[in-house]
SESELUM-700688 format. One record per residue (C-alpha): z, y, x; residue in three letters; residue number from 1. Coordinates in Angstrom, 1 decimal, decimal comma. Layout:
residues N
<pt><zz>Z</zz><yy>Y</yy><xx>X</xx><resn>Ala</resn><resi>NUM</resi></pt>
...
***
This chain:
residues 186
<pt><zz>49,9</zz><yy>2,8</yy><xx>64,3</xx><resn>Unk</resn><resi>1</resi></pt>
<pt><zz>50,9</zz><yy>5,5</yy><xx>61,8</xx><resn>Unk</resn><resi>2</resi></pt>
<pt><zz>47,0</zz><yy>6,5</yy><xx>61,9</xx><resn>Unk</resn><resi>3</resi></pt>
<pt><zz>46,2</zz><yy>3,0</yy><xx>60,9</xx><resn>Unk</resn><resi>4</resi></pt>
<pt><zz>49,0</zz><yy>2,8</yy><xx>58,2</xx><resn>Unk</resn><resi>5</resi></pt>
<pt><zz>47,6</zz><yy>6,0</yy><xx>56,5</xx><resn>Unk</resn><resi>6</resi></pt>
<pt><zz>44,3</zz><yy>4,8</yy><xx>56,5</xx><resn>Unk</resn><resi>7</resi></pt>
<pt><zz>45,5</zz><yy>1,8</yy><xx>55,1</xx><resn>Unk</resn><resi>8</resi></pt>
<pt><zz>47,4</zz><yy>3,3</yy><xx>52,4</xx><resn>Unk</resn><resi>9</resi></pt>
<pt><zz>44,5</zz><yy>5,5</yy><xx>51,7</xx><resn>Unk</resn><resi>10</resi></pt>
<pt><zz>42,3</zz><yy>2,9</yy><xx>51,1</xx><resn>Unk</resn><resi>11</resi></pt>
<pt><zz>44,7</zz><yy>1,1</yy><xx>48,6</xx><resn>Unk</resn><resi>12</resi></pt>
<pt><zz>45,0</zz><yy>4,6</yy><xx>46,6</xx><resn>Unk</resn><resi>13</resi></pt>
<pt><zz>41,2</zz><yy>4,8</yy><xx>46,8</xx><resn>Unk</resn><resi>14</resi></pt>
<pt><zz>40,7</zz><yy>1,1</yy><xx>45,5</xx><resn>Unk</resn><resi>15</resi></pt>
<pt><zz>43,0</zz><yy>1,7</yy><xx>42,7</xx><resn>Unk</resn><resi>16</resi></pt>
<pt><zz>40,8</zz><yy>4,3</yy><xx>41,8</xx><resn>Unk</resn><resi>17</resi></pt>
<pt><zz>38,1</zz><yy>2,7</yy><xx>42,4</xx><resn>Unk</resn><resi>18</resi></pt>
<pt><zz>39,0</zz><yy>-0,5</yy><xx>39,7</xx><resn>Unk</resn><resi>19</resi></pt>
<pt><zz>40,2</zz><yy>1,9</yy><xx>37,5</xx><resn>Unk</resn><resi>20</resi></pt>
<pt><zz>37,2</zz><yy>3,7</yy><xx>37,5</xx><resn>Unk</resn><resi>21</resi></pt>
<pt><zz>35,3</zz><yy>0,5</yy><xx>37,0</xx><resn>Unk</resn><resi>22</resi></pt>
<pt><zz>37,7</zz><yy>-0,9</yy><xx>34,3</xx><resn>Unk</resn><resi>23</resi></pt>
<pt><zz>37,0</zz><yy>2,7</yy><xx>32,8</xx><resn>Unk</resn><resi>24</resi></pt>
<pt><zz>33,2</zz><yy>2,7</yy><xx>32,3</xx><resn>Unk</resn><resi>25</resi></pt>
<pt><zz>33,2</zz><yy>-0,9</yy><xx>31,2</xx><resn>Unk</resn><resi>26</resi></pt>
<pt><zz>36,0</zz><yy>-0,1</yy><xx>28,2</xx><resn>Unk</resn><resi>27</resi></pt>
<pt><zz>33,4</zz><yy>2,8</yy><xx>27,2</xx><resn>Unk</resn><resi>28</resi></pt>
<pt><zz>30,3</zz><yy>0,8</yy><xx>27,4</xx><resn>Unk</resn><resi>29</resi></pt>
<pt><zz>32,4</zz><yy>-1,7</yy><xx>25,2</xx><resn>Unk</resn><resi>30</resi></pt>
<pt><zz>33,5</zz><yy>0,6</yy><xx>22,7</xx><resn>Unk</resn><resi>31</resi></pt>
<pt><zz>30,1</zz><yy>2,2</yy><xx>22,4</xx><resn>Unk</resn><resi>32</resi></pt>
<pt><zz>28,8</zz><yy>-1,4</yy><xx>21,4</xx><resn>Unk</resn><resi>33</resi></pt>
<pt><zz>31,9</zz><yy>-2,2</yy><xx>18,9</xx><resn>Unk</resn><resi>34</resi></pt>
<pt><zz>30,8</zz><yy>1,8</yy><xx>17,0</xx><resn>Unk</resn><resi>35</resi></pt>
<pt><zz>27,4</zz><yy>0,5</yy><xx>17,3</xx><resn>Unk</resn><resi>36</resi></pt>
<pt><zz>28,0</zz><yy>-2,9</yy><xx>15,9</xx><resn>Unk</resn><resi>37</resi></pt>
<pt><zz>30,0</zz><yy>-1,7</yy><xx>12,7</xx><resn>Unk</resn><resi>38</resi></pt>
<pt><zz>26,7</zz><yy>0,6</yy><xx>12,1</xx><resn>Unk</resn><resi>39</resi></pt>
<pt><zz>24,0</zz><yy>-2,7</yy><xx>12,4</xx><resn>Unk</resn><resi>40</resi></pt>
<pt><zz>26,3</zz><yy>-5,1</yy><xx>10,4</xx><resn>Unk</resn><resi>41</resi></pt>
<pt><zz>26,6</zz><yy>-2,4</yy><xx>7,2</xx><resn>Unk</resn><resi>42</resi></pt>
<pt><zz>22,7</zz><yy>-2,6</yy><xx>7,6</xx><resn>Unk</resn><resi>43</resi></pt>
<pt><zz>22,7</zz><yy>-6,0</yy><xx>7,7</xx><resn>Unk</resn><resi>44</resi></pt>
<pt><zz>25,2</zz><yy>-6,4</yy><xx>4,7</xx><resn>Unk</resn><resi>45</resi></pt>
<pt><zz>22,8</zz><yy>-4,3</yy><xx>2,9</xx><resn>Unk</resn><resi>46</resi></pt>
<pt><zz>19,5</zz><yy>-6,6</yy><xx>3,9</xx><resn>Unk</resn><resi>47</resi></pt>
<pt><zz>21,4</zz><yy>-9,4</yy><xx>2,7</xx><resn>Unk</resn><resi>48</resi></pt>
<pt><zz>22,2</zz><yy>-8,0</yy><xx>-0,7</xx><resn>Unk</resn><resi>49</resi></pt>
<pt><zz>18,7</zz><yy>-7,4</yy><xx>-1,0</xx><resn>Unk</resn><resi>50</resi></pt>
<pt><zz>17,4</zz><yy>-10,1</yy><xx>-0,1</xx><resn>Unk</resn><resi>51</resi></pt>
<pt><zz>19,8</zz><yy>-12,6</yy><xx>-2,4</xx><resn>Unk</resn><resi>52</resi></pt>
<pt><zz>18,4</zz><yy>-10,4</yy><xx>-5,3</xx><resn>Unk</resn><resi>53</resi></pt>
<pt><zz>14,9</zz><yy>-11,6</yy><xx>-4,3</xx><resn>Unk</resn><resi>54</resi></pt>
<pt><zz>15,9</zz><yy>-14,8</yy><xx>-3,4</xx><resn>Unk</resn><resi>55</resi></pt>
<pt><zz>17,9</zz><yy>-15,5</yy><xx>-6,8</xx><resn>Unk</resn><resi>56</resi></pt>
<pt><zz>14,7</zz><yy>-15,2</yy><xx>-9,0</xx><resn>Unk</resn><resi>57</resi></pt>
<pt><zz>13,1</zz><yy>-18,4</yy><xx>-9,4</xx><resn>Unk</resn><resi>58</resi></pt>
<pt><zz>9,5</zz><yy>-19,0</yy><xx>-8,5</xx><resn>Unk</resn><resi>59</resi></pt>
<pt><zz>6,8</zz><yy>-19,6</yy><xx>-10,9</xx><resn>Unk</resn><resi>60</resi></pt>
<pt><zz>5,9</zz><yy>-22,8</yy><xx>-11,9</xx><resn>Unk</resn><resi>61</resi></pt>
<pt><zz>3,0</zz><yy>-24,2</yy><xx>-9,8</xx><resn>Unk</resn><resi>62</resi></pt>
<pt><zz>1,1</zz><yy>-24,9</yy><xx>-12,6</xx><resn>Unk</resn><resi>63</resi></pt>
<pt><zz>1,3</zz><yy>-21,1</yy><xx>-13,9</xx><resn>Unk</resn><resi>64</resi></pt>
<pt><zz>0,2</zz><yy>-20,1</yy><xx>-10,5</xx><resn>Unk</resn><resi>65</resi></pt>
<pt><zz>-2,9</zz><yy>-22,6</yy><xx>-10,7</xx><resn>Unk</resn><resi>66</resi></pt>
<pt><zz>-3,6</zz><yy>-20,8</yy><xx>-13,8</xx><resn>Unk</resn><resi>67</resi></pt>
<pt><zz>-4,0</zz><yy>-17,3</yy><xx>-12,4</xx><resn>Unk</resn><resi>68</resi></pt>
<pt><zz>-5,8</zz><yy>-18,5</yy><xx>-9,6</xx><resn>Unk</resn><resi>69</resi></pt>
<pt><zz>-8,3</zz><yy>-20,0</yy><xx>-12,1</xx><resn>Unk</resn><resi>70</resi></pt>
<pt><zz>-8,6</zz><yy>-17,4</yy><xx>-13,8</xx><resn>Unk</resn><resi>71</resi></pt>
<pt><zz>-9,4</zz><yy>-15,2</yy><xx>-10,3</xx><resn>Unk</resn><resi>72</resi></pt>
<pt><zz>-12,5</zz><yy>-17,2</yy><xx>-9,7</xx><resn>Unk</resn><resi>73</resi></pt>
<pt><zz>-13,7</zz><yy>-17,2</yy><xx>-13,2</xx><resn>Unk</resn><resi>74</resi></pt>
<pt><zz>-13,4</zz><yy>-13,2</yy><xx>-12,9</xx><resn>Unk</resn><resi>75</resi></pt>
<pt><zz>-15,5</zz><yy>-13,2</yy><xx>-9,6</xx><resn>Unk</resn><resi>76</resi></pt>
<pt><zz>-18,5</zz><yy>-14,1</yy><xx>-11,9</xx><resn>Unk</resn><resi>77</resi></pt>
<pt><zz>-21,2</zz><yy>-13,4</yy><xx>-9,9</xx><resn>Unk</resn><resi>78</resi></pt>
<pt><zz>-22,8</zz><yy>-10,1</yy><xx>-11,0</xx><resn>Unk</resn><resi>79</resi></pt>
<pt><zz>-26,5</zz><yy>-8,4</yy><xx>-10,4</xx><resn>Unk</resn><resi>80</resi></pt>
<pt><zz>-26,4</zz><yy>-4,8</yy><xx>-9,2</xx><resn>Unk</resn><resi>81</resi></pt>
<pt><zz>-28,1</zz><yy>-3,8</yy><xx>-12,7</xx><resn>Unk</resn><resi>82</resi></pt>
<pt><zz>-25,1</zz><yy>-5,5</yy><xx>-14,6</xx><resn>Unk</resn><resi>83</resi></pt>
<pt><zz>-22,3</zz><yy>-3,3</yy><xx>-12,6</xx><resn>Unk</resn><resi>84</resi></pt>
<pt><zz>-23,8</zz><yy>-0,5</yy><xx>-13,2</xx><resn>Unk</resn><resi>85</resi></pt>
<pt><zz>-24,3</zz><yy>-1,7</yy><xx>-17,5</xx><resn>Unk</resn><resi>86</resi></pt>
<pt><zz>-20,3</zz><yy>-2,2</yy><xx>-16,7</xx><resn>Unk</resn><resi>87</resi></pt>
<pt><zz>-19,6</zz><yy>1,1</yy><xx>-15,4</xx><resn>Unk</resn><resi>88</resi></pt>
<pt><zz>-22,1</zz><yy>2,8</yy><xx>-17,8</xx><resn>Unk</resn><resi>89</resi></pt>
<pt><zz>-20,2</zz><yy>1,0</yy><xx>-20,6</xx><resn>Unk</resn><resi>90</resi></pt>
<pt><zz>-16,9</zz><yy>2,2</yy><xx>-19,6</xx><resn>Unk</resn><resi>91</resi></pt>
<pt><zz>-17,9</zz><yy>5,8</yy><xx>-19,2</xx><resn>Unk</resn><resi>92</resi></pt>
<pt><zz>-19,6</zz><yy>5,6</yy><xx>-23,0</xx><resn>Unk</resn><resi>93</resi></pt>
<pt><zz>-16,1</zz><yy>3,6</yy><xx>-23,9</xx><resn>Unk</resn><resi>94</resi></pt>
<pt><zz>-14,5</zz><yy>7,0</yy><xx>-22,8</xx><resn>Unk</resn><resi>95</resi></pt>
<pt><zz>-16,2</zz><yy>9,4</yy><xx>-24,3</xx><resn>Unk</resn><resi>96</resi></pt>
<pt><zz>-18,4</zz><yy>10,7</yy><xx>-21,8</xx><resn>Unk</resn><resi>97</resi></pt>
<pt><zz>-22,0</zz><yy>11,6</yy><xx>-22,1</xx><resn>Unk</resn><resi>98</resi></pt>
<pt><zz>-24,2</zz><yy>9,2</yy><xx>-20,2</xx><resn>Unk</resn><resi>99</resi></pt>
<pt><zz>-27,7</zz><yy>11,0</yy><xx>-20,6</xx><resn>Unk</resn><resi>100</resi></pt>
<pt><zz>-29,8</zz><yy>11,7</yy><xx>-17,3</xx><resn>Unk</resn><resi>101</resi></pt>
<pt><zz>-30,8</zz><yy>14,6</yy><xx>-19,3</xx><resn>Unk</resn><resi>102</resi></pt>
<pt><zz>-27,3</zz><yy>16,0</yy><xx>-19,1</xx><resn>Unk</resn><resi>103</resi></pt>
<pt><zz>-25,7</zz><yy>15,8</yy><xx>-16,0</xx><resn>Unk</resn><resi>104</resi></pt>
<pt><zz>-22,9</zz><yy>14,2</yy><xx>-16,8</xx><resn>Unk</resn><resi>105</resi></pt>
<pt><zz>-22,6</zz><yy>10,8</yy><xx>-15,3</xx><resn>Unk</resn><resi>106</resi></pt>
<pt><zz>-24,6</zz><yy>9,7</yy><xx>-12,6</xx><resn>Unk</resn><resi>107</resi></pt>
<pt><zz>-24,0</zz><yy>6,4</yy><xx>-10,6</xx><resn>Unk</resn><resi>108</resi></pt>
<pt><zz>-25,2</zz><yy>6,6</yy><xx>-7,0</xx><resn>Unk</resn><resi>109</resi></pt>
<pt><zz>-27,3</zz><yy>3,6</yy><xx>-4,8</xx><resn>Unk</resn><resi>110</resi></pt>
<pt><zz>-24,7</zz><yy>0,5</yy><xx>-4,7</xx><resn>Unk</resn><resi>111</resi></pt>
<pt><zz>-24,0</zz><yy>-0,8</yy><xx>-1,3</xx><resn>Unk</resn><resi>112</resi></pt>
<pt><zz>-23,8</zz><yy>-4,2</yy><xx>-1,0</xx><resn>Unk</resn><resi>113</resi></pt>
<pt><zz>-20,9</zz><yy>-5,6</yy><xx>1,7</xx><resn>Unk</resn><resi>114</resi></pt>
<pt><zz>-18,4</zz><yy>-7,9</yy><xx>2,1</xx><resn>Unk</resn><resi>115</resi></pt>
<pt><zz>-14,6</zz><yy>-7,6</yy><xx>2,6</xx><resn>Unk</resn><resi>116</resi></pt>
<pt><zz>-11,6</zz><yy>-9,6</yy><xx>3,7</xx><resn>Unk</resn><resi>117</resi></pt>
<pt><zz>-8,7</zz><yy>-9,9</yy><xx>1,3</xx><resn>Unk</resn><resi>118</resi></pt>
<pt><zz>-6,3</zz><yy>-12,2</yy><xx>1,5</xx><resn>Unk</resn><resi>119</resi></pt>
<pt><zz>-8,0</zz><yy>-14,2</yy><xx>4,6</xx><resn>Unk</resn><resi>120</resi></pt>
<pt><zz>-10,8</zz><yy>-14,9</yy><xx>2,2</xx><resn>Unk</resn><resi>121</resi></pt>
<pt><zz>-14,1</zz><yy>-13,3</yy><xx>2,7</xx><resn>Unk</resn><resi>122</resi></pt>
<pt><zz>-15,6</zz><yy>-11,4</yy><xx>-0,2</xx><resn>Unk</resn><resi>123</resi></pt>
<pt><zz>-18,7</zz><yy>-10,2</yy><xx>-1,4</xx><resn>Unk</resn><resi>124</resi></pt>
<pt><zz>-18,5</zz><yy>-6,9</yy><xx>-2,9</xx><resn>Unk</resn><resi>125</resi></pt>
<pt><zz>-20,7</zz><yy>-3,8</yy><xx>-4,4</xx><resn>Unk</resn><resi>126</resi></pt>
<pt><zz>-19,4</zz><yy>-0,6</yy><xx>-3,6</xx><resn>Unk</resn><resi>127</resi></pt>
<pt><zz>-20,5</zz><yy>2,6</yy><xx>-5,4</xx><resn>Unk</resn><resi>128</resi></pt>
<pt><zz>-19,4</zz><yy>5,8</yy><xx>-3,7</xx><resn>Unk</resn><resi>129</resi></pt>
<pt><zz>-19,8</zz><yy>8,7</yy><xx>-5,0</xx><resn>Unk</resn><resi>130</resi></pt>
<pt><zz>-19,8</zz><yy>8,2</yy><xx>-9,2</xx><resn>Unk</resn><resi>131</resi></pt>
<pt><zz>-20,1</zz><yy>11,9</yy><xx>-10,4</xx><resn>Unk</resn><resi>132</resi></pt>
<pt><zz>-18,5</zz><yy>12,1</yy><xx>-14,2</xx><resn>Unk</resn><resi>133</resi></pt>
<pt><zz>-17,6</zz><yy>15,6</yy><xx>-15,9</xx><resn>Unk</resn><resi>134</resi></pt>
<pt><zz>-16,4</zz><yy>16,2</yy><xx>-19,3</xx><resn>Unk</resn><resi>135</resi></pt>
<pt><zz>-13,9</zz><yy>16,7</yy><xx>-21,9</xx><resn>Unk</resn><resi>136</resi></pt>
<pt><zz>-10,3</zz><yy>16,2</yy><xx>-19,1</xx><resn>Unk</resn><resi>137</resi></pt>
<pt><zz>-9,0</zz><yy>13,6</yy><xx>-21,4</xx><resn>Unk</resn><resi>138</resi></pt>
<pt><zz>-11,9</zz><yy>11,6</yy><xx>-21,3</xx><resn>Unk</resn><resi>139</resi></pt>
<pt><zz>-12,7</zz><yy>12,1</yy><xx>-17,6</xx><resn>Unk</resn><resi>140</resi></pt>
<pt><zz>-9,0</zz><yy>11,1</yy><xx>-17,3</xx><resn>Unk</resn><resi>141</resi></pt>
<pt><zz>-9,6</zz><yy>8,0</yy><xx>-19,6</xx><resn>Unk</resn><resi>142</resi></pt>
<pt><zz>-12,9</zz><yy>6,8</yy><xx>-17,0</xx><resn>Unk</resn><resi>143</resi></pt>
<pt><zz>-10,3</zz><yy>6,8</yy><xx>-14,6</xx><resn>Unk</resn><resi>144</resi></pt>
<pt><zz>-7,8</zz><yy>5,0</yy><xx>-15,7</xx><resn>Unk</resn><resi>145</resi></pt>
<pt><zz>-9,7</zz><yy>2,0</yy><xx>-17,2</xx><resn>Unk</resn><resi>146</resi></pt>
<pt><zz>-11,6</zz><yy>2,0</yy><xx>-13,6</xx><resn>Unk</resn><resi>147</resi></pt>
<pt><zz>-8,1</zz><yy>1,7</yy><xx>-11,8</xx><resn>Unk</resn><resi>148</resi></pt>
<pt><zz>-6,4</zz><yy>-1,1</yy><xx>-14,6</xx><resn>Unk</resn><resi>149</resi></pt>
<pt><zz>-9,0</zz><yy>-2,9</yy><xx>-14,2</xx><resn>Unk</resn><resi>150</resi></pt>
<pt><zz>-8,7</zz><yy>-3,5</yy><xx>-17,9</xx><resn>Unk</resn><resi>151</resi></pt>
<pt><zz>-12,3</zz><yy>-4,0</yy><xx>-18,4</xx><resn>Unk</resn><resi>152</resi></pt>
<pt><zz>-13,2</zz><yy>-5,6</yy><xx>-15,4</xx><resn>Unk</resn><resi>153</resi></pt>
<pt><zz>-10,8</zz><yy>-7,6</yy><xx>-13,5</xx><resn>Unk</resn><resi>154</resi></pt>
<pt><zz>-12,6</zz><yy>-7,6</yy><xx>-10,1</xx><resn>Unk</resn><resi>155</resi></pt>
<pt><zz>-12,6</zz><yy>-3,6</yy><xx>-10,2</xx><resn>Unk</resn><resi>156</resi></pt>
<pt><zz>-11,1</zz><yy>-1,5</yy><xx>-7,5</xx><resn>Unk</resn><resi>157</resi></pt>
<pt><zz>-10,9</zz><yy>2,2</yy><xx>-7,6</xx><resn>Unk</resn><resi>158</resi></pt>
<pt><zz>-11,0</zz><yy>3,2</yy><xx>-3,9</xx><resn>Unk</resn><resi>159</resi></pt>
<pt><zz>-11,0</zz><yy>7,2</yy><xx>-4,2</xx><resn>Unk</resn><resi>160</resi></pt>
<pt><zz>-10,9</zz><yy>9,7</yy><xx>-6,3</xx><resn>Unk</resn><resi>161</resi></pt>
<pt><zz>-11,4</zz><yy>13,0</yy><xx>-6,2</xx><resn>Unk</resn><resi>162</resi></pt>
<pt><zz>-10,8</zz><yy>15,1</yy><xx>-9,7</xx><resn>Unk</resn><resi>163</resi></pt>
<pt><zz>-11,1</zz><yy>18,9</yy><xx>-10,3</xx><resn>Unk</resn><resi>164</resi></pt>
<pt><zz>-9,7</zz><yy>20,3</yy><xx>-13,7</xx><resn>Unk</resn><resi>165</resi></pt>
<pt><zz>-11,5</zz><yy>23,3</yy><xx>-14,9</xx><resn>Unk</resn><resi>166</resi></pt>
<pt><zz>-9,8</zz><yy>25,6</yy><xx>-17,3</xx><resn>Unk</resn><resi>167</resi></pt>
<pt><zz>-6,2</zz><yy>24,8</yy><xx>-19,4</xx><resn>Unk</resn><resi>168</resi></pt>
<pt><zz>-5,3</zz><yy>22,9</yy><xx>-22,4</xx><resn>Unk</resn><resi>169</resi></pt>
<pt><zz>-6,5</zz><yy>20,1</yy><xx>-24,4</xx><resn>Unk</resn><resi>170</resi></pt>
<pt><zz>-10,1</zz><yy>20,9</yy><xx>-24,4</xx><resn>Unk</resn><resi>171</resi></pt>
<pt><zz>-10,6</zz><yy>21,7</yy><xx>-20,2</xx><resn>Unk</resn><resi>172</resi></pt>
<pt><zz>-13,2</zz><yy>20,3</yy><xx>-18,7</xx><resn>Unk</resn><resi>173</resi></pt>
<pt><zz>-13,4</zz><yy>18,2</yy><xx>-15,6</xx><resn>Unk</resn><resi>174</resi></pt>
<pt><zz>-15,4</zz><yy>17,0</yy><xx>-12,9</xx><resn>Unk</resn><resi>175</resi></pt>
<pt><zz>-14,3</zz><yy>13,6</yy><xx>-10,9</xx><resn>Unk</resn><resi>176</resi></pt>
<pt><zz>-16,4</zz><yy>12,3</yy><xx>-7,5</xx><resn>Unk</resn><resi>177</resi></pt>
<pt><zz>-15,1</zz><yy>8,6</yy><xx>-7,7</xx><resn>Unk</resn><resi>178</resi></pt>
<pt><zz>-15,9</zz><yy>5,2</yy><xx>-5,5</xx><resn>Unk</resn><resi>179</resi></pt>
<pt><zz>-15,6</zz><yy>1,9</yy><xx>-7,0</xx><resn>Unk</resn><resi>180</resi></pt>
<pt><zz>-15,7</zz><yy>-1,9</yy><xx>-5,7</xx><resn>Unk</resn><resi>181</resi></pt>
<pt><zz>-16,9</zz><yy>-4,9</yy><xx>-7,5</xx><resn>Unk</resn><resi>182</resi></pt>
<pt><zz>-15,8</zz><yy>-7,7</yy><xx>-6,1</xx><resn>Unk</resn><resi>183</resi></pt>
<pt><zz>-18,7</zz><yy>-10,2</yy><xx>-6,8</xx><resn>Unk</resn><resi>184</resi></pt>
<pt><zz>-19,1</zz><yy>-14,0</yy><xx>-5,7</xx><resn>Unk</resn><resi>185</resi></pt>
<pt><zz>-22,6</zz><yy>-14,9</yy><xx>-3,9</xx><resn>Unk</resn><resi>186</resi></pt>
***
């Protein structure tokens, strides 16, 4: 019977351990979560904040965003092949650099005609990889930037550009490889 009683009390030590044990792991797990939770709800906080900033400014007027789209499709003027390259030829000569074949300047490579999806519209577009301008840095520099503004044609998307500055000071020279796409309606 004393056998049995040990046992007994035994088992009641070991089941005390045992809950406590248990009672134990679950107030870790639980205060892992409430150091985790303080983290995600500063995050949060900080989402919010930005998000009021954004959601405080009004939005346009729909008539104002009418007007830009109408003035999207009247920029996708549909354009011939020789006309792009008039544009980019135009630009170049807008920039100061010398456009004679004789000279080695500027050339414009074959345009390849595709199509793209913007917006979950489908576009038709001339690419032209590979435009080889050198010249004065400041006026290569100009080429590019009115190719990647846009600012003489809207529809005008530098893709890549790759530039190489010979030389120091105001008067280096440079040589740019540079693709273009036109985005064109049919």
């Amino acid at each position: 019977m004393e056998i049995i009683q040990n046992l007994i009390t035994r088992m009641r030590r070991t089941a005390v351990l045992f809950i406590v044990g248990i009672i134990l792991i679950i107030y870790i797990g639980l205060g892992f979560v409430y150091w985790q939770q303080g983290a995600q709800q500063r995050e949060f906080m900080t989402q919010i904040t930005k998000l009021s900033a954004i959601l405080a400014k009004p939005l346009p007027p729909i008539a104002e965003l009418q007007a830009e789209c109408e003035t999207a499709n009247k920029a996708l003027a549909p354009m011939t092949d020789k006309e792009a390259i008039d544009t980019l030829v135009s630009i170049a000569e807008k920039s100061g650099i010398n456009t004679d074949e004789n000279t080695g300047k500027f050339s414009i490579p074959q345009v390849i005609l595709g199509s793209r999806t913007v917006g979950g519209g489908n576009y038709p577009l001339m690419s032209f990889k590979g435009i080889s301008v050198s010249g004065n840095y400041s006026n290569v520099m100009a080429f590019i930037n009115d190719l990647d503004s846009g600012e003489t044609l809207k529809t005008m998307v530098l893709t890549a550009v790759n530039l190489n500055k010979v030389g120091g000071g105001e008067w280096a020279e440079a040589q740019a490889i540079v693709d273009v796409d036109i985005y064109i309606k049919p």
